[in-house]
VOTI-900803 format. One record per atom (N, C-alpha, C): y, x, z; residue in three letters. Coordinates in steps of 0.02 Angstrom, whole numbers, padded with zeros to 5 digits, always signed. Layout:
BEGIN
YXZALA...
This chain:
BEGIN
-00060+00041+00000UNK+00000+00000+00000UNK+00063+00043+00000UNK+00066+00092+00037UNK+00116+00138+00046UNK+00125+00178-00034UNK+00059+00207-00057UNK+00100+00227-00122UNK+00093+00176-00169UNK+00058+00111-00188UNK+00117+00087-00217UNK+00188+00045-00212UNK+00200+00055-00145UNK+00283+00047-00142UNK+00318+00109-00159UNK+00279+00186-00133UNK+00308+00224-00173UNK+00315+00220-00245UNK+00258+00210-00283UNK+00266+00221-00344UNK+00310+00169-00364UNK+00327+00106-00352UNK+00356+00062-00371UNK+00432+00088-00356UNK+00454+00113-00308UNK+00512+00156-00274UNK+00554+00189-00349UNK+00474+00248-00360UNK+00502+00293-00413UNK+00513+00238-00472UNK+00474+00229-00478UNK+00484+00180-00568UNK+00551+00150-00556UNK+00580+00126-00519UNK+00658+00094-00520UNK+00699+00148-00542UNK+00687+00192-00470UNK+00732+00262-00503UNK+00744+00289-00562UNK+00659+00295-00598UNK+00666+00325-00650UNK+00702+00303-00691UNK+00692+00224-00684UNK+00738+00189-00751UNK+00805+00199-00736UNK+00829+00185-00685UNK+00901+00202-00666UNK+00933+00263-00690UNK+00878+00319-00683UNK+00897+00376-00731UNK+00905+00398-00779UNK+00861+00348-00802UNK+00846+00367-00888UNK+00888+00307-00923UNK+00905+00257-00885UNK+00982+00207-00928UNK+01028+00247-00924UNK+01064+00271-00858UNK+01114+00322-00867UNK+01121+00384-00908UNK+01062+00402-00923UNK+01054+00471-00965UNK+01047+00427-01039UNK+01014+00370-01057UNK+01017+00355-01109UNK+01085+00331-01131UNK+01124+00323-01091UNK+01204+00299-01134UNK+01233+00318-01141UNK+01219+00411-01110UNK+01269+00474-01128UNK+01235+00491-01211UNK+01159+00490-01214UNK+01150+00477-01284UNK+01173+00438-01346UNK+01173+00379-01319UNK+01212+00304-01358UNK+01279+00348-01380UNK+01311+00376-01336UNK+01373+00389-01366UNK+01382+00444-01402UNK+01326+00472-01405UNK+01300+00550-01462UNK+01304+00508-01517UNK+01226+00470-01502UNK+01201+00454-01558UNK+01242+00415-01604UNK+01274+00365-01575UNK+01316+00319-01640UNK+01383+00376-01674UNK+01375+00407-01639UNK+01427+00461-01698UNK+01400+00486-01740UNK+01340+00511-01726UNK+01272+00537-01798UNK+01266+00461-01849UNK+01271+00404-01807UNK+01254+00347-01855UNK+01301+00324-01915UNK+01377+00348-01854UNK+01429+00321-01910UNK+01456+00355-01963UNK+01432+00441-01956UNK+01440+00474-02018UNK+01391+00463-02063UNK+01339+00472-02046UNK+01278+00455-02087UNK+01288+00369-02141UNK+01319+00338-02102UNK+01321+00271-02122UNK+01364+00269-02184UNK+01401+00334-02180UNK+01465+00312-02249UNK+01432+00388-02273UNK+01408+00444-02264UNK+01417+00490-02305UNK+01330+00505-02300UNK+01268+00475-02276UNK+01196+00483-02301UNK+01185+00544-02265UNK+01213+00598-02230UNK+01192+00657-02225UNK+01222+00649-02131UNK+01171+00699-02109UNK+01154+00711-02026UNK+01193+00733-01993UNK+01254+00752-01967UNK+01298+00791-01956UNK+01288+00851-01912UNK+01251+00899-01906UNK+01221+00950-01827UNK+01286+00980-01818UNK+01346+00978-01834UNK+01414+00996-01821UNK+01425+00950-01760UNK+01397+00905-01732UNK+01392+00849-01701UNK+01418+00905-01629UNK+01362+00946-01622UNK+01356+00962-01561UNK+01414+01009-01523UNK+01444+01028-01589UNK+01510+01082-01589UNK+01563+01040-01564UNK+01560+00990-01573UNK+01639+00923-01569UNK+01619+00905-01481UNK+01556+00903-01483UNK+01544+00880-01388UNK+01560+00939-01359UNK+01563+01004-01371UNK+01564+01069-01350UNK+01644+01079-01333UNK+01665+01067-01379UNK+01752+01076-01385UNK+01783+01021-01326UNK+01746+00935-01319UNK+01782+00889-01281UNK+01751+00932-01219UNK+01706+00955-01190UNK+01698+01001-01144UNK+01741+01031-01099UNK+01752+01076-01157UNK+01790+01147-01131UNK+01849+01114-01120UNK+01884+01075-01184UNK+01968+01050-01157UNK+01977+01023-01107UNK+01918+00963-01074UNK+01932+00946-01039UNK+01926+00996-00950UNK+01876+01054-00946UNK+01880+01083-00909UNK+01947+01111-00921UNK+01958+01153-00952UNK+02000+01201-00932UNK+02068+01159-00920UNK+02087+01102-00946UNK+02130+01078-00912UNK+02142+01042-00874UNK+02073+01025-00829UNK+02072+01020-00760UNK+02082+01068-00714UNK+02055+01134-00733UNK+02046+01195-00696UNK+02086+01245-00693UNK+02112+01234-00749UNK+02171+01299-00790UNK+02243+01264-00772UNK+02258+01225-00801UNK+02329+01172-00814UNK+02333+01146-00738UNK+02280+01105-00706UNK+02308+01071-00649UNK+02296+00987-00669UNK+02294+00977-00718UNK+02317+00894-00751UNK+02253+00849-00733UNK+02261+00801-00703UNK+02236+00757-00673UNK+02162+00738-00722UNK+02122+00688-00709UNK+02054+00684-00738UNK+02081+00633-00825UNK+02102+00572-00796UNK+02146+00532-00846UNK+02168+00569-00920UNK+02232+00619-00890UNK+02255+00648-00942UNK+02200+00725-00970UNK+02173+00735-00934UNK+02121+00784-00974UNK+02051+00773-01003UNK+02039+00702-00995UNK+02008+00665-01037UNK+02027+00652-01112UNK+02098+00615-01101UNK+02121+00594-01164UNK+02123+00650-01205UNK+02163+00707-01185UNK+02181+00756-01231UNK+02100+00792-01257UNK+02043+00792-01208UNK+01996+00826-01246UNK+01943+00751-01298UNK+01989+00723-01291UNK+01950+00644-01343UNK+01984+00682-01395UNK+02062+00678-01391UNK+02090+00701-01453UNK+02082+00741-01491UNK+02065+00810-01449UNK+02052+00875-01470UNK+01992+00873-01493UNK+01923+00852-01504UNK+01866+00832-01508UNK+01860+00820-01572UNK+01891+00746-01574UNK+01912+00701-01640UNK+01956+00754-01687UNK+02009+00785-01673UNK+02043+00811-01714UNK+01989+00869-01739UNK+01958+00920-01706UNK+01906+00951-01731UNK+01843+00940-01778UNK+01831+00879-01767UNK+01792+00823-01816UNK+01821+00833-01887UNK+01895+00787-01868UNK+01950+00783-01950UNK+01943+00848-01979UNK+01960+00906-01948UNK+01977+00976-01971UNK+01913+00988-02012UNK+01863+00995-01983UNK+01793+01027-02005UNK+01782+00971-02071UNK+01771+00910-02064UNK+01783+00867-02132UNK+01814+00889-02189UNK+01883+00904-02170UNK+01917+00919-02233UNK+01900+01011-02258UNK+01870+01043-02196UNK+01890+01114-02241UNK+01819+01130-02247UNK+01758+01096-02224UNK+01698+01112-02233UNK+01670+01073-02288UNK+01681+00996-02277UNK+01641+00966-02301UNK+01669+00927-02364UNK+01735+00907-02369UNK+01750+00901-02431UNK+01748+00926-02489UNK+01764+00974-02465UNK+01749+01028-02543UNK+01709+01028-02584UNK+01639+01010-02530UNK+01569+01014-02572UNK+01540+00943-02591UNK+01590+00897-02575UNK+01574+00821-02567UNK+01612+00816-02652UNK+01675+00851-02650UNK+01694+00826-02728UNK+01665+00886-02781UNK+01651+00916-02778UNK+01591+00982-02819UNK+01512+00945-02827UNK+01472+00914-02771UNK+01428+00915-02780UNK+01402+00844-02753UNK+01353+00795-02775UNK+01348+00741-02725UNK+01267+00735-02671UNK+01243+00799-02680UNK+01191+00805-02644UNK+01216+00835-02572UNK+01184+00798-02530UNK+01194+00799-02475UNK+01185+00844-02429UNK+01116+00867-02452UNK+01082+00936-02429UNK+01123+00981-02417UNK+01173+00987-02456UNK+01231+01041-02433UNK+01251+01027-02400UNK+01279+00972-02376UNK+01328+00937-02320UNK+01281+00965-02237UNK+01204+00935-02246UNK+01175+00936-02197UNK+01177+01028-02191UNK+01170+01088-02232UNK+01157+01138-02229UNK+01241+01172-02186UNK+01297+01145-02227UNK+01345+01168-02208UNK+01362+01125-02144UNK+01350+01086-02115UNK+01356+01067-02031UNK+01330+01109-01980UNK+01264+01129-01991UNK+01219+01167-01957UNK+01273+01233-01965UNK+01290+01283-02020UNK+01338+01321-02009UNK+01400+01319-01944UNK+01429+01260-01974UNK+01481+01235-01923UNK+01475+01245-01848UNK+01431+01224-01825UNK+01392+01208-01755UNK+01401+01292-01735UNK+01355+01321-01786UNK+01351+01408-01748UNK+01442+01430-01741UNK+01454+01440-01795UNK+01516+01450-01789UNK+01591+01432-01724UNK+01573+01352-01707UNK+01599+01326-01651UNK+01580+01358-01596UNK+01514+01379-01560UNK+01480+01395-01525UNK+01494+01466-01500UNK+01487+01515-01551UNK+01493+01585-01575UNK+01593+01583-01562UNK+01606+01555-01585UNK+01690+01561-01560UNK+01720+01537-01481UNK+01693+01509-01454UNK+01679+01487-01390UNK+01650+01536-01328UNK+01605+01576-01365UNK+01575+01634-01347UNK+01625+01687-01338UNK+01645+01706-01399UNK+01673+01741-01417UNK+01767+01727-01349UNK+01787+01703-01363UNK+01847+01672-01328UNK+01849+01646-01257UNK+01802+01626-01225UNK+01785+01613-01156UNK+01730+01631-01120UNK+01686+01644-01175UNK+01630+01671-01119UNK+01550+01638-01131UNK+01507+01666-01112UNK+01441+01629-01119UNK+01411+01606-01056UNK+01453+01642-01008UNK+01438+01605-00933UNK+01443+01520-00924UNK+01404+01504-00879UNK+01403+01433-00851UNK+01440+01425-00821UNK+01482+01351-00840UNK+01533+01324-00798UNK+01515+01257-00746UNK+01546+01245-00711UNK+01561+01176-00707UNK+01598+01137-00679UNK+01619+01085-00703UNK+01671+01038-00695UNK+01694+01020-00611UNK+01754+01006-00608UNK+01768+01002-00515UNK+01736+00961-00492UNK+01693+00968-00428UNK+01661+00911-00394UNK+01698+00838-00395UNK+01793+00844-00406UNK+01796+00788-00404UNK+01825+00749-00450UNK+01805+00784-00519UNK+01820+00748-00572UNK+01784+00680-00568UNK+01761+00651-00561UNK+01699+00606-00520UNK+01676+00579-00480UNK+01699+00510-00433UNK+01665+00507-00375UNK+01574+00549-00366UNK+01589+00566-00304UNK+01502+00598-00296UNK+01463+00534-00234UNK+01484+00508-00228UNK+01463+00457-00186UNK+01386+00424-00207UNK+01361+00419-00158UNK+01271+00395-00177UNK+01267+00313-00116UNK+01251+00268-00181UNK+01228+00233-00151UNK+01153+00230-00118UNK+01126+00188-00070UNK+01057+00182-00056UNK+01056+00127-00050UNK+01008+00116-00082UNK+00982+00052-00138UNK+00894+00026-00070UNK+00872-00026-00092UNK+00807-00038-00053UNK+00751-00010-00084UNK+00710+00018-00037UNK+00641+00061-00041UNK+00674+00134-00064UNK+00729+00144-00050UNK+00739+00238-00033UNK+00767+00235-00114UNK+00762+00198-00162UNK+00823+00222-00220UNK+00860+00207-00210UNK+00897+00288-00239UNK+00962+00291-00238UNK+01014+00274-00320UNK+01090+00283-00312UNK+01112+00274-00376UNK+01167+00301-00364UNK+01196+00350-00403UNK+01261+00401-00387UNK+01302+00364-00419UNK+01364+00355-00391UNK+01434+00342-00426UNK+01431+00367-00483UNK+01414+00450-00510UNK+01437+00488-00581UNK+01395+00439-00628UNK+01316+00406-00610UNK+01290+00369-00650UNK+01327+00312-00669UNK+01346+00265-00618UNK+01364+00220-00641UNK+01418+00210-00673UNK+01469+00283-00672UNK+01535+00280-00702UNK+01506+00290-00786UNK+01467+00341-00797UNK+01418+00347-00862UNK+01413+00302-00904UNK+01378+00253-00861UNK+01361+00175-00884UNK+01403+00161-00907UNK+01440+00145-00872UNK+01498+00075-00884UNK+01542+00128-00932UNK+01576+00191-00905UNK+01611+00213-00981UNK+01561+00196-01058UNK+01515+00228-01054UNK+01482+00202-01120UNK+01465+00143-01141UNK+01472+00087-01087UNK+01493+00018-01118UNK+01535+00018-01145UNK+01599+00012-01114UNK+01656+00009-01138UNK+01691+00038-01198UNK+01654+00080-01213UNK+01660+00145-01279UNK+01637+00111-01331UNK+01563+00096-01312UNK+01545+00066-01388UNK+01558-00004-01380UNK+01580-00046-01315UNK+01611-00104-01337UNK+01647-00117-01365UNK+01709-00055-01369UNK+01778-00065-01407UNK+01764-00025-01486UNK+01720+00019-01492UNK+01693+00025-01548UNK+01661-00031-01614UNK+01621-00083-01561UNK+01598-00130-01604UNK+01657-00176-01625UNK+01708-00185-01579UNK+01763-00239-01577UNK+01815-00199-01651UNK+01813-00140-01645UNK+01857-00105-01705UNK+01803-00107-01771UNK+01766-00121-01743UNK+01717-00120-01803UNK+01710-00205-01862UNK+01691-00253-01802UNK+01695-00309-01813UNK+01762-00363-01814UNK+01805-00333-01799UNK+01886-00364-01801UNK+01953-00332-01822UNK+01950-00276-01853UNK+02002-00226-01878UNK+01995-00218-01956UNK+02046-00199-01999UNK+02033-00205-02052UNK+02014-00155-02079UNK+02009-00092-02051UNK+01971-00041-02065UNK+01893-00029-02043UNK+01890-00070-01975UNK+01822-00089-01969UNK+01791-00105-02014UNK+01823-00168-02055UNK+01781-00213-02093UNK+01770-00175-02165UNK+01834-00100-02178UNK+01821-00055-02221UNK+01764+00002-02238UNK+01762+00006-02151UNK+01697+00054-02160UNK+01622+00020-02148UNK+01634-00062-02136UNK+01589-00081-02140UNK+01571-00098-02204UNK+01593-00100-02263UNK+01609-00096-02345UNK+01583-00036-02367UNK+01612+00027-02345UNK+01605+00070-02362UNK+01515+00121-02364UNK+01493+00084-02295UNK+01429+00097-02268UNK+01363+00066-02301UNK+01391+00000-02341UNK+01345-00021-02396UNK+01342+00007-02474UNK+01419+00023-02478UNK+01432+00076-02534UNK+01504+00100-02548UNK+01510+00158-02532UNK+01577+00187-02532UNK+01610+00209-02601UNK+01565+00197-02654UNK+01619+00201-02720UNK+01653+00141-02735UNK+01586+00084-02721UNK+01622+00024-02742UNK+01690+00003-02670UNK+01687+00008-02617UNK+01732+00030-02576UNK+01796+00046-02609UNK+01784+00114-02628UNK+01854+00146-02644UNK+01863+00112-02715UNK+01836+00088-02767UNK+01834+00043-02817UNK+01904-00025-02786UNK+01880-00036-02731UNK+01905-00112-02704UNK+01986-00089-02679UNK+01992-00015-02685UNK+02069-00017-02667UNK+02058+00034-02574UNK+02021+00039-02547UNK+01999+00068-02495UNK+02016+00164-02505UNK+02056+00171-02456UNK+02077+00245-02471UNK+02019+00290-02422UNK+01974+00303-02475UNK+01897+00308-02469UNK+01916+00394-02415UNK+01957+00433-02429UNK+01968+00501-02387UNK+02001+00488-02315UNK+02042+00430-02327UNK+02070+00434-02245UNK+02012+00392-02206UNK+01976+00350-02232UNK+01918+00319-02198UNK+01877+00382-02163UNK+01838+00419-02226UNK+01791+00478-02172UNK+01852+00501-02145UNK+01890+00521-02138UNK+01925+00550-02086UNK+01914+00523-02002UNK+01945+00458-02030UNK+01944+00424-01970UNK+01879+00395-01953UNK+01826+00411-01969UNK+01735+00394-01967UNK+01745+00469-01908UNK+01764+00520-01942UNK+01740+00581-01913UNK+01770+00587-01846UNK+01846+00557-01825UNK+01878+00564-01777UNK+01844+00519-01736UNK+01816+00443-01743UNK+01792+00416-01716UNK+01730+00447-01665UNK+01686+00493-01714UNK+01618+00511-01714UNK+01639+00571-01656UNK+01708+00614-01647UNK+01723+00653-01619UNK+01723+00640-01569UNK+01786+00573-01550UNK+01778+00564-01474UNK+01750+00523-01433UNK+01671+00520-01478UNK+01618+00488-01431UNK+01577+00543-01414UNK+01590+00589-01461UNK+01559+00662-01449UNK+01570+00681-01369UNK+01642+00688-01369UNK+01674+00710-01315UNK+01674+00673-01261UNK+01669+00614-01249UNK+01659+00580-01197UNK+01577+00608-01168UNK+01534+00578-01211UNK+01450+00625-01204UNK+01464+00695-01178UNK+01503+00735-01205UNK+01522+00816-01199UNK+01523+00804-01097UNK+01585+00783-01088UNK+01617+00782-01038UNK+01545+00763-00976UNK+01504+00706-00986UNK+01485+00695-00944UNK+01392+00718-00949UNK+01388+00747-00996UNK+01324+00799-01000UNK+01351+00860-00950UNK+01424+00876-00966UNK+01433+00932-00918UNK+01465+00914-00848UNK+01468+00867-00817UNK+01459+00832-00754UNK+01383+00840-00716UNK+01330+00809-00771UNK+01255+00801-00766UNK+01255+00875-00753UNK+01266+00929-00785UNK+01210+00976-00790UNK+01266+01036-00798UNK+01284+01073-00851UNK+01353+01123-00845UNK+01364+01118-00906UNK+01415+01159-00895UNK+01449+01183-00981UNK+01444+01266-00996UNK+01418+01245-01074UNK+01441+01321-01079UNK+01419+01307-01157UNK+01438+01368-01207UNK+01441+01368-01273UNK+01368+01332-01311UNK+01314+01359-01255UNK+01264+01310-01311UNK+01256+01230-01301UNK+01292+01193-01259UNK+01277+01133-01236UNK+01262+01092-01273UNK+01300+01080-01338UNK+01298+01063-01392UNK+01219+01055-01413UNK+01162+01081-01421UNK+01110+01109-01443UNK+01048+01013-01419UNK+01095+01006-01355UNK+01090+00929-01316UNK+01078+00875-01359UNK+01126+00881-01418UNK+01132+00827-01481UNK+01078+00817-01524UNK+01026+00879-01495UNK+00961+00846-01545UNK+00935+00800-01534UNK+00949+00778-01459UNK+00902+00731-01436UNK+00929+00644-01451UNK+01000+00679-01467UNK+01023+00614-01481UNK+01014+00579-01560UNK+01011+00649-01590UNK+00984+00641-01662UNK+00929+00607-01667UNK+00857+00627-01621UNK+00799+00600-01630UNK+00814+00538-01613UNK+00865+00505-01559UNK+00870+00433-01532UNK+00884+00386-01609UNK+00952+00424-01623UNK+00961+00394-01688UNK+00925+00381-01734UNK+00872+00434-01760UNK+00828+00431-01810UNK+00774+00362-01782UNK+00759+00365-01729UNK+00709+00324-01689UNK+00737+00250-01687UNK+00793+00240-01678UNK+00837+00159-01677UNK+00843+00169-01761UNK+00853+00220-01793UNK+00881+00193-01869UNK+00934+00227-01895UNK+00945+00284-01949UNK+01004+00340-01942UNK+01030+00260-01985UNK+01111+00262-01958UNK+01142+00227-02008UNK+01166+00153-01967UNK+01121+00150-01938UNK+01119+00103-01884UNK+01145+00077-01807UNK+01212+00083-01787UNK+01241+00085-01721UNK+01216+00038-01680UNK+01176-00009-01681UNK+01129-00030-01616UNK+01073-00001-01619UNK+01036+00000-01664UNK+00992+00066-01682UNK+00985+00111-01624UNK+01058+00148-01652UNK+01069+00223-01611UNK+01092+00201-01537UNK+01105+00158-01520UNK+01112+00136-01446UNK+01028+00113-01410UNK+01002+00085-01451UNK+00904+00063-01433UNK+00898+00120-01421UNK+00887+00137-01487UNK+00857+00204-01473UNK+00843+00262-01421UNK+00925+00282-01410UNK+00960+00310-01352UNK+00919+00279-01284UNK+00928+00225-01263UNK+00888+00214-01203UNK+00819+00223-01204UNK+00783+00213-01262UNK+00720+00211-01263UNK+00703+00306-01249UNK+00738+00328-01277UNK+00737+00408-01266UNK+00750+00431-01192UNK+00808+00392-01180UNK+00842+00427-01100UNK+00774+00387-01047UNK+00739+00328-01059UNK+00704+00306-01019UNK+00630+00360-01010UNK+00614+00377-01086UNK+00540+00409-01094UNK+00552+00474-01066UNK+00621+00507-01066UNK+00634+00582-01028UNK+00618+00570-00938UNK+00660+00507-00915UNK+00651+00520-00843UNK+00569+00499-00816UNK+00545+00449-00852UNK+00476+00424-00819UNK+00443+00457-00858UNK+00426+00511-00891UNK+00380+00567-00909UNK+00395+00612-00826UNK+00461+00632-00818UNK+00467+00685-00782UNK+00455+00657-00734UNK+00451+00587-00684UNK+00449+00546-00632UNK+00388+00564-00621UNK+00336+00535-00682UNK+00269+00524-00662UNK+00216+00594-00690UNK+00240+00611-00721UNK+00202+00688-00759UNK+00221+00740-00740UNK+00288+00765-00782UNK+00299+00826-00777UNK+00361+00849-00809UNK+00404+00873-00768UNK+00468+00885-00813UNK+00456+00924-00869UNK+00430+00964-00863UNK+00394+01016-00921UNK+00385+00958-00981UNK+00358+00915-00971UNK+00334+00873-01022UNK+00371+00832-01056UNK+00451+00837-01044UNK+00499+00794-01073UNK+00507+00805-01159UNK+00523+00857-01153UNK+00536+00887-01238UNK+00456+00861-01283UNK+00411+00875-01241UNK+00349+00839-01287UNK+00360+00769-01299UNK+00351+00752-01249UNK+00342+00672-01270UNK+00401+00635-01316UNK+00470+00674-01297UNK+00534+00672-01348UNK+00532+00676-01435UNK+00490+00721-01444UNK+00484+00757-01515UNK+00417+00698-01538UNK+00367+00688-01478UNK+00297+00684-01509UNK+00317+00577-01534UNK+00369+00544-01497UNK+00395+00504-01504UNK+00433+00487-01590UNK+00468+00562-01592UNK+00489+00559-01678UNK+00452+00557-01719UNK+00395+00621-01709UNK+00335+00625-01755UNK+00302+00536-01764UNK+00281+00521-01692UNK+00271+00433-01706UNK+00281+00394-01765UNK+00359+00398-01746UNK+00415+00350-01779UNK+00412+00362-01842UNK+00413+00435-01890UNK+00417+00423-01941UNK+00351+00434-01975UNK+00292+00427-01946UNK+00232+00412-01972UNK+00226+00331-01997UNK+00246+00309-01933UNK+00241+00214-01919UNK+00297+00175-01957UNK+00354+00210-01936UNK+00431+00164-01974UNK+00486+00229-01991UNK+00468+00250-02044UNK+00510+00310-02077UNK+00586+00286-02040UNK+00592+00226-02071UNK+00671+00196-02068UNK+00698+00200-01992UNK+00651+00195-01931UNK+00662+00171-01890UNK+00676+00101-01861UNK+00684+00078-01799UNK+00656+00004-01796UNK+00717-00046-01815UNK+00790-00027-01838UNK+00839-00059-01847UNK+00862-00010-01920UNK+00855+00038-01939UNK+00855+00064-02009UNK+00866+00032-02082UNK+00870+00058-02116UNK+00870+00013-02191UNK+00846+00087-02239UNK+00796+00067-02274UNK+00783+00123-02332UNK+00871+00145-02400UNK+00856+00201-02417UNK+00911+00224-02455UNK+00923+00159-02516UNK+00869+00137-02548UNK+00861+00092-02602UNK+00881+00010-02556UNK+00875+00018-02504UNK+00895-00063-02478UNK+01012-00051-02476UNK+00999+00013-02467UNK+01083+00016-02454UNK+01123-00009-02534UNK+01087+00041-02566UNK+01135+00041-02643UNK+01129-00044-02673UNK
């Protein structure tokens, strides 16, 4: 009787852990979804844009003095603006030269080292981390001995609110309703009068400062430092697993990932997270290439 109230104990926890960890994903992943959604190709530059909302936001908590509020915003901005930048001087070029994608996906992966490697280079490869009180640290105690930290539940609810107002710009703005045009087909899009370059722009800024929000509170969870970024694969697999292309998709997904990481490690073995993570993808695209909210390339055009 006693262990299974324990075990019943842990299984709450775990989920509690693995929702909170899955919505720092959600907010990876739908930035992989919403580039992918207008431009077909993966972005692994992904992880460079969470790396940058990071650092800005440390160092100008730590460095500057400036309150949590304003060193949030500015590393959303800085994030997003790093997004725009890398768009136009990486990826355009080869977008009007060439329409295979493969380059796009080859030259992101560049990007990423490069971000990383300059970060290195400029601050350091040491581990940081963020002020204890960027964050309430407060722990609730919950019945049968789970617990639930304030940093989780702030997690949560920010990544509600993120992709709530995401879907709302999506489904009620007129650029929403552009890149929702654009995501079924972006020539006929820009055909319709749609100024098809400031859209990815603003796809990419979008994709940035959800990056950075994820950035910020992966390095709350755990630290910061130049490879953190490297984190985004997992959000990639979430995505691929809900559906690349797909922003509830990449939000399913995301939990279904953040849930299978903590109750592997609850009941198995932390060691065993990255397996069951990967062996989950391998699954998925044996069973549903597309993923479970997906659309094949031939259903888009």
């Amino acid at each position: 009787m006693i262990y299974l109230a324990f075990t019943f104990s842990t299984l709450i926890q775990q989920i509690i852990n693995g929702l909170s960890l899955g919505s720092v994903y959600a907010l990876i992943a739908v930035g992989y979804s919403l580039v992918y959604s207008i431009l077909l190709f993966s972005n692994f530059a992904h992880g460079g844009f969470l790396v940058v909302g990071g650092y800005a936001c440390y160092f100008l908590l730590t460095q500057l003095g400036y309150g949590v509020a304003v060193s949030m915003t500015f590393a959303l901005f800085a994030s997003g603006l790093t997004a725009v930048i890398t768009e136009r001087l990486a990826y355009k070029p080869i977008r009007e030269r060439t329409s295979i994608t493969l380059y796009l996906l080859i030259a992101s992966m560049g990007v990423n080292i490069i971000i990383e490697n300059l970060f290195v280079i400029t601050v350091g490869g040491r581990i940081r981390a963020l002020p204890q009180n960027t964050f309430p640290t407060g722990v609730f105690n919950l019945m049968g001995g789970v617990t639930l930290s304030a940093s989780d539940i702030i997690s949560l609810i920010t990544a509600v609110i993120f992709l709530g107002l995401l879907q709302i710009f999506l489904n009620k703005t007129r650029w929403g309703l552009a890149i929702r045009a654009a995501a079924c087909d972006i020539r006929t899009a820009g055909l319709m009068g749609v100024n098809v370059t400031f859209l990815i722009s603003l796809v990419f800024f979008v994709a940035g400062v959800l990056a950075a929000v994820g950035g910020i509170f992966l390095s709350v969870r755990y630290s910061l430092y130049p490879q953190l970024g490297s984190i985004t694969t997992k959000a990639f697999v979430a995505a691929v697993i809900g559906g690349l292309g797909s922003l509830p998709g990449a939000v399913v997904g995301s939990l279904i990932l953040g849930l299978a990481e903590m109750l592997t490690a609850g009941f198995i073995s932390s060691q065993m997270r990255d397996l069951v993570v990967y062996s989950l993808l391998v699954i998925m695209l044996l069973i549903r290439p597309a993923g479970f909210f997906g659309k094949t390339i031939s259903e888009k055009i």
